[in-house]
C-alpha positions as CSV (number, residue, x, y, z in Angstrom):
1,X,-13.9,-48.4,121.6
2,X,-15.6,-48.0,118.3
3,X,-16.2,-51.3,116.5
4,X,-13.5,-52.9,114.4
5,X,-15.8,-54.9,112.3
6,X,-16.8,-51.9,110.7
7,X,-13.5,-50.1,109.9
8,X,-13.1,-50.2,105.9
9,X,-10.0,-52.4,105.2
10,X,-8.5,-54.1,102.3
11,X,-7.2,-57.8,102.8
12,X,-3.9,-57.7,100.4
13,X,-2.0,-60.6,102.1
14,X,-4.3,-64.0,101.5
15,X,-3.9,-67.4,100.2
16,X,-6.7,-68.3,97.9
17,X,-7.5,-71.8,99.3
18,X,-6.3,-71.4,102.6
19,X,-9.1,-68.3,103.2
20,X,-11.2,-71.8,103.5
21,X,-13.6,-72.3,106.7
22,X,-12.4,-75.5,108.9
23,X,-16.2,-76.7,108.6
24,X,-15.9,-76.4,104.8
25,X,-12.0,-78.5,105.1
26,X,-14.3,-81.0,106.8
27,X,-17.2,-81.2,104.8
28,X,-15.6,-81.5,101.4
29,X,-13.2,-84.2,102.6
30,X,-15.8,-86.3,103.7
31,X,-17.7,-85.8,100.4
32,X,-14.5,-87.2,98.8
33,X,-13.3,-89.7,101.2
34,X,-10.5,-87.7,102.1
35,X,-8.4,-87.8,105.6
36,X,-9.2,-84.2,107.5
37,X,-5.4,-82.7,107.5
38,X,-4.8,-82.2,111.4
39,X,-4.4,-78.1,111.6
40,X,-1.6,-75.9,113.8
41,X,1.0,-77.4,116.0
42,X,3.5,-77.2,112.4
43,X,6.5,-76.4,114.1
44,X,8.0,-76.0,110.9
45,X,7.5,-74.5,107.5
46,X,8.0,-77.8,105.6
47,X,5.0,-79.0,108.0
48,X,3.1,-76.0,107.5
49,X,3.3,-77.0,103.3
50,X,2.5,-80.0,103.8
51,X,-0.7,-79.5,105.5
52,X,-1.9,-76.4,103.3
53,X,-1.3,-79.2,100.0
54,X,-3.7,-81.8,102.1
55,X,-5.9,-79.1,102.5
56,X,-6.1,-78.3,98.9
57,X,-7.3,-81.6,97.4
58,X,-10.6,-81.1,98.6
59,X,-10.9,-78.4,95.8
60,X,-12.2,-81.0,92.7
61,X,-15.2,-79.5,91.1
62,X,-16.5,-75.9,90.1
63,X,-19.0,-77.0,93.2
64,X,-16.5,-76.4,95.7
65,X,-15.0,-73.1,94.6
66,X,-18.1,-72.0,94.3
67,X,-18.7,-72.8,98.1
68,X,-15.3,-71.9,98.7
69,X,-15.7,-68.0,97.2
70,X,-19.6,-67.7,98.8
71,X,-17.9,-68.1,102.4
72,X,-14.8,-65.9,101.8
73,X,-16.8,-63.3,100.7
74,X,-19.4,-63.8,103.6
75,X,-16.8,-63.8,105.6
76,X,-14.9,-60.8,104.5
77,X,-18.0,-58.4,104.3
78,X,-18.5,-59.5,108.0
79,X,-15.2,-58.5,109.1
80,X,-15.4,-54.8,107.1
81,X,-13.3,-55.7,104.1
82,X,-14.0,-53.4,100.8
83,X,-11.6,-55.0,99.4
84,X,-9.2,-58.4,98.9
85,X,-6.2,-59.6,96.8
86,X,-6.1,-63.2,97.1
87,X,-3.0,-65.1,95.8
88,X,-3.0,-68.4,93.8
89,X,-1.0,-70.9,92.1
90,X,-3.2,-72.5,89.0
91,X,-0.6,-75.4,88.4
92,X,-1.9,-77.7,91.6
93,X,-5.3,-77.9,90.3
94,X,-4.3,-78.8,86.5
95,X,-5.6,-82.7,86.8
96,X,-9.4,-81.5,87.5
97,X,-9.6,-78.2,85.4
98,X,-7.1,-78.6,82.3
99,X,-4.6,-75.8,81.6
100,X,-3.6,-73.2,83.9
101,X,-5.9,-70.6,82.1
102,X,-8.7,-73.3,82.5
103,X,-8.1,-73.2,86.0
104,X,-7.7,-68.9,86.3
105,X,-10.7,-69.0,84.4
106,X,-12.8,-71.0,87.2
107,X,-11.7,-69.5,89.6
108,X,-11.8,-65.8,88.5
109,X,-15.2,-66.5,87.4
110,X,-16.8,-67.9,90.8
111,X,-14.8,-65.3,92.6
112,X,-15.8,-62.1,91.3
113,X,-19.8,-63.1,90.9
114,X,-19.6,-64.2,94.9
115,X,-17.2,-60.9,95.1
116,X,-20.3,-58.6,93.5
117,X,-23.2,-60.7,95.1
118,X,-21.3,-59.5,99.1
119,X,-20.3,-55.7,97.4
120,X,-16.4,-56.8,98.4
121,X,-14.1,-55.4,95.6
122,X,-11.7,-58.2,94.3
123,X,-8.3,-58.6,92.6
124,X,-6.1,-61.9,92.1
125,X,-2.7,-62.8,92.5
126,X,-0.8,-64.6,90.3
127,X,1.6,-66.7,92.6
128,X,4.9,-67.8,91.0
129,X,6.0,-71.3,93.4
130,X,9.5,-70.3,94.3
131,X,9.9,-74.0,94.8
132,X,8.7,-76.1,92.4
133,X,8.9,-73.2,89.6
134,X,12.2,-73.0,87.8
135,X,12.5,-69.6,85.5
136,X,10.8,-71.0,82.6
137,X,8.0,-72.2,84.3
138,X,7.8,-68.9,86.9
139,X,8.1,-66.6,83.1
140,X,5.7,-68.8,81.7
141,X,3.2,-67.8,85.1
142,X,3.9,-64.5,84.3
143,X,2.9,-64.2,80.8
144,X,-0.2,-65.7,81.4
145,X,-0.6,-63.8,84.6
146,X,-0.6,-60.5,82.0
147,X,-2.8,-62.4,80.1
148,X,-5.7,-62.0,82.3
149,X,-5.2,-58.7,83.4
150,X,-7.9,-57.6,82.1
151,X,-10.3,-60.3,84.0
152,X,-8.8,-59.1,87.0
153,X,-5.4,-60.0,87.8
154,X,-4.0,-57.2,89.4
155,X,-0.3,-58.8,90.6
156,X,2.5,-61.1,90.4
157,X,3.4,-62.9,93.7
158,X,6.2,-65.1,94.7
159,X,5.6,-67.9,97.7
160,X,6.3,-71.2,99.7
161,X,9.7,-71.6,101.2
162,X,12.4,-69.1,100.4
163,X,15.5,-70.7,101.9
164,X,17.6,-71.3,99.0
165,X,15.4,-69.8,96.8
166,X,16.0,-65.9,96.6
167,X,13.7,-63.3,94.6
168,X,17.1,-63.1,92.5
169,X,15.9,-66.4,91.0
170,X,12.9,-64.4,89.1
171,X,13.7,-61.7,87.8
172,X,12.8,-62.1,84.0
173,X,9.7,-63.3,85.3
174,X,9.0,-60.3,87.4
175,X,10.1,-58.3,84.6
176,X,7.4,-59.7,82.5
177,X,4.7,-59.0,84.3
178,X,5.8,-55.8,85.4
179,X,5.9,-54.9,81.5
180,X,2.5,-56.3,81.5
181,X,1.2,-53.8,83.8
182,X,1.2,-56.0,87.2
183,X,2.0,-55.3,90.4
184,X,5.0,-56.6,92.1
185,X,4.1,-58.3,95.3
186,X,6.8,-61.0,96.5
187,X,7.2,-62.7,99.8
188,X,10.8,-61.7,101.1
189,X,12.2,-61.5,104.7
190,X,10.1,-63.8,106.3
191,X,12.2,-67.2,106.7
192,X,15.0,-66.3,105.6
193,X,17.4,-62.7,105.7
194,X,16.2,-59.2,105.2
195,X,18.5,-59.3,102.1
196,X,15.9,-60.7,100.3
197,X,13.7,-57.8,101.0
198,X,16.3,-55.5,99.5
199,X,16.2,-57.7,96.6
200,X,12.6,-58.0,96.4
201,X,12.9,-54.2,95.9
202,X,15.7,-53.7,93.6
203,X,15.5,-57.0,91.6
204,X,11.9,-57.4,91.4
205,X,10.7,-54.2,91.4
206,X,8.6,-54.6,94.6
207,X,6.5,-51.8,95.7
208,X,4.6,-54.4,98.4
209,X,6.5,-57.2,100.1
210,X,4.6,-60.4,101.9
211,X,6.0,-60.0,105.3
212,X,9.4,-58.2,104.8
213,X,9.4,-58.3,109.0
214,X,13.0,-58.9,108.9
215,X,14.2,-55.8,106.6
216,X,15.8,-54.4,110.1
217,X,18.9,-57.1,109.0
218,X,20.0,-54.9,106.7
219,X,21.5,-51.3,107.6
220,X,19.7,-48.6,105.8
221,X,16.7,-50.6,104.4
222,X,13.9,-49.5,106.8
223,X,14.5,-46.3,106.3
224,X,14.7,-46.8,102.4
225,X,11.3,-48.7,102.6
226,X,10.5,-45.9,104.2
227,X,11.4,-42.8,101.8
228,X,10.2,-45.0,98.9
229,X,7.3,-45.9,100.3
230,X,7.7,-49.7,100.0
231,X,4.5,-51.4,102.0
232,X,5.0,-54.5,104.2
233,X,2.0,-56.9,104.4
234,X,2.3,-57.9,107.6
235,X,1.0,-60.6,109.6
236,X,1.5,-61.1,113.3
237,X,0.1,-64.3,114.0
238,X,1.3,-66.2,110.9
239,X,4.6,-64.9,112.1
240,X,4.5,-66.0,115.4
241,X,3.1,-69.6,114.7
242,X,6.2,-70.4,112.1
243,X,8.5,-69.1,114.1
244,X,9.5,-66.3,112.8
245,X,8.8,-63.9,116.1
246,X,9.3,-65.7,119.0
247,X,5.7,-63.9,120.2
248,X,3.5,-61.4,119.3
249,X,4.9,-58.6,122.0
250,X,8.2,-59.0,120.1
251,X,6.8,-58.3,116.8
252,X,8.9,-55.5,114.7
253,X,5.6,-53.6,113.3
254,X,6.0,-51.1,116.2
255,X,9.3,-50.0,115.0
256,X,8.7,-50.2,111.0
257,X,5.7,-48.0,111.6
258,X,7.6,-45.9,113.9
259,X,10.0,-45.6,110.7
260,X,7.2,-44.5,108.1
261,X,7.3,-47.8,106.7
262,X,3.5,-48.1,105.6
263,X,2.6,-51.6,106.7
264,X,-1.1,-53.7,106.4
265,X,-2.6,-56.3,108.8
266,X,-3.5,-59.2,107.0
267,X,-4.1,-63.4,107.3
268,X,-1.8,-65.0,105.6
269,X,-3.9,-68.3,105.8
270,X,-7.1,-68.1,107.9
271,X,-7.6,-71.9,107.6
272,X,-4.0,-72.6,108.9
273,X,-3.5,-70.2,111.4
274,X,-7.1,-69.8,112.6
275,X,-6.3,-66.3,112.1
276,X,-8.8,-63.9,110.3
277,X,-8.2,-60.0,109.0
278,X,-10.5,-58.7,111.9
279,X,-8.9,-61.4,114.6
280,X,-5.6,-59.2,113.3
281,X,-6.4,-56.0,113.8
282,X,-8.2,-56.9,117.3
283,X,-5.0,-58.4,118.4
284,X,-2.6,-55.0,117.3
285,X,-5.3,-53.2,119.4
286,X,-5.4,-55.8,122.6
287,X,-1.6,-57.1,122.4
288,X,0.0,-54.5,120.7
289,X,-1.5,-51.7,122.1
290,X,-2.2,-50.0,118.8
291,X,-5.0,-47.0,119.0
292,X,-7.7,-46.4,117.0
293,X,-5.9,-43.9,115.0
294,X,-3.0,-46.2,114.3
295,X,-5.5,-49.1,113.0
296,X,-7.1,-46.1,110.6
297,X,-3.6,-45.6,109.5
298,X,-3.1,-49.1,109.1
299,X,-7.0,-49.4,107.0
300,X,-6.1,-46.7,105.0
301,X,-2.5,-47.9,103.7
302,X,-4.2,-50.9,102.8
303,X,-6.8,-49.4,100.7
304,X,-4.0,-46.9,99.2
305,X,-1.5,-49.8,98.0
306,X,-4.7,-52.0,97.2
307,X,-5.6,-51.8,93.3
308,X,-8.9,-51.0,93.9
309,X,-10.1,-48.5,91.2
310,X,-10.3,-44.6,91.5
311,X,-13.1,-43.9,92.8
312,X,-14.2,-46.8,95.0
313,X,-10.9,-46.1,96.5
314,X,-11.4,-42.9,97.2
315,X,-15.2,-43.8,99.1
316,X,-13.4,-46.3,101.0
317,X,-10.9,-43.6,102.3
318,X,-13.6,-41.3,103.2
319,X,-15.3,-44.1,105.2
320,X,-11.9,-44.7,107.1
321,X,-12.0,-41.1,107.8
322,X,-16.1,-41.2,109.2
323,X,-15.4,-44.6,111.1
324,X,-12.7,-42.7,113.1
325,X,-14.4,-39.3,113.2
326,X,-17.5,-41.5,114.9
């Protein structure tokens, strides 16, 4: 079987912080007195929040993001990544770096030199928090979002715990930042129904959702994701671990592929789920019984919905096209 480590792949479905090394959670929390947050066994999203917030007070000083970005980048040149679009929320960090631009402007900054130093290609997510966020606040992400498009902020994201918080919610927001030139990429269908992925895509203007494993609720939709060439960024283990596939076997990717929906393998949280993007595609080959062809398919959607520019794009295509031709 040719090696999986090599295959070119984008990672388009990753939470900044949570991308973090357990050894690193440890380190920094002992450096700061902190308690270690205990990892898996949520059984719950709420739980599964709670943890990735503990996790995230270890971040205090331009120190530790630069350790932070070193490691993700080591870690995603290991595992054959040309390419990642981590997501992130600026607001949580506001009482050690200032404004939210402050904070963007640390962390774009560490990113994208550790990005060049590994030759990994690098865009951010703006998240909007579809819980704490109300529409000023989420329009207010938005416009800064566009702001720093040209230091690299490729997208507009919308996370945490969608129960009672539908994409519907965010729509000038979306709006903005669309105007601005940013991609839409929301989390929809994942806790709650497959309407939202509909919404996602009509309201929001989506043209990749985070997850979207539960658009088979709603008659018509795959097949609409399909024509229109709507991309899920899907992650089985993530899924599995909250619940929201009672195991990996049962996972819908099988069937939204078999559909024409274009789909990616991603994370989701590395640190949480002690997942990581090659972990992912090993298990669609060992569990899900994809082929080598499929997970070339699956590599080269990512690198086709990724914003990577033109022409590294196009070199990372034709490296798809030698890895499978090997």
């Amino acid at each position: 079987m040719r090696d999986l480590g090599t295959l070119p792949k984008a990672h388009l479905h990753l939470h900044l912080e949570a991308g973090m090394r357990h050894s690193t959670l440890v380190d920094l929390a002992a450096q700061k007195g902190l308690e270690v947050p205990v990892i898996g066994g949520y059984g719950n999203f709420t739980a599964f929040a709670g943890t990735y917030e503990l996790a995230t007070e270890v971040l205090q000083t331009r120190a530790d993001w630069e350790r932070l970005a070193d490691e993700m980048l080591t870690d995603a040149a290991a595992e054959g990544c040309v390419h990642i679009e981590p997501a992130f929320w600026a607001a949580r960090y506001r009482d050690h770096f200032g404004t939210d631009r402050d904070v963007w402007t640390t962390v774009i900054e560490v990113f994208t030199e550790a990005a060049a130093r590994h030759g990994v290609g690098i865009g951010f997510v703006s998240a909007i928090d579809r819980v704490i966020d109300d529409a000023d606040a989420a329009a207010e992400v938005a416009r800064l979002a566009v702001e720093l498009a040209p230091l690299g902020v490729v997208g507009i994201g919308l996370h945490n715990d969608e129960i009672d918080h539908p994409p519907t919610d965010f729509v000038e927001a979306f709006a903005i930042a669309r105007a601005g030139g940013l991609r839409s990429v929301p989390h929809a269908g994942e806790l709650d129904e497959g309407r939202h992925v509909l919404d996602a895509v009509e309201q929001l203007g989506a043209v990749r959702v985070a997850h979207g494993v539960r658009a088979g609720e709603v008659p018509g939709l795959v097949e609409r994701l399909a024509a229109q060439r709507i991309c899920l960024d899907i992650c089985p283990t993530s899924n599995r671990l909250l619940g929201v596939v009672p195991d990996t076997t049962a996972h819908p990717i099988r069937e939204l592929m078999a559909a024409g929906v274009p789909v990616t393998l991603n994370a989701d949280d590395p640190l949480l789920f002690d997942a990581t993007i090659l972990g992912e595609y090993v298990l669609a080959r060992e569990v899900l019984g994809f082929d080598d062809t499929t997970l070339a398919l699956i590599a080269r959607t990512s690198i086709e919905f990724s914003a990577m520019p033109t022409a590294a794009k196009d070199s990372a295509l034709l490296a798809v096209e030698n890895w499978l031709a090997a």
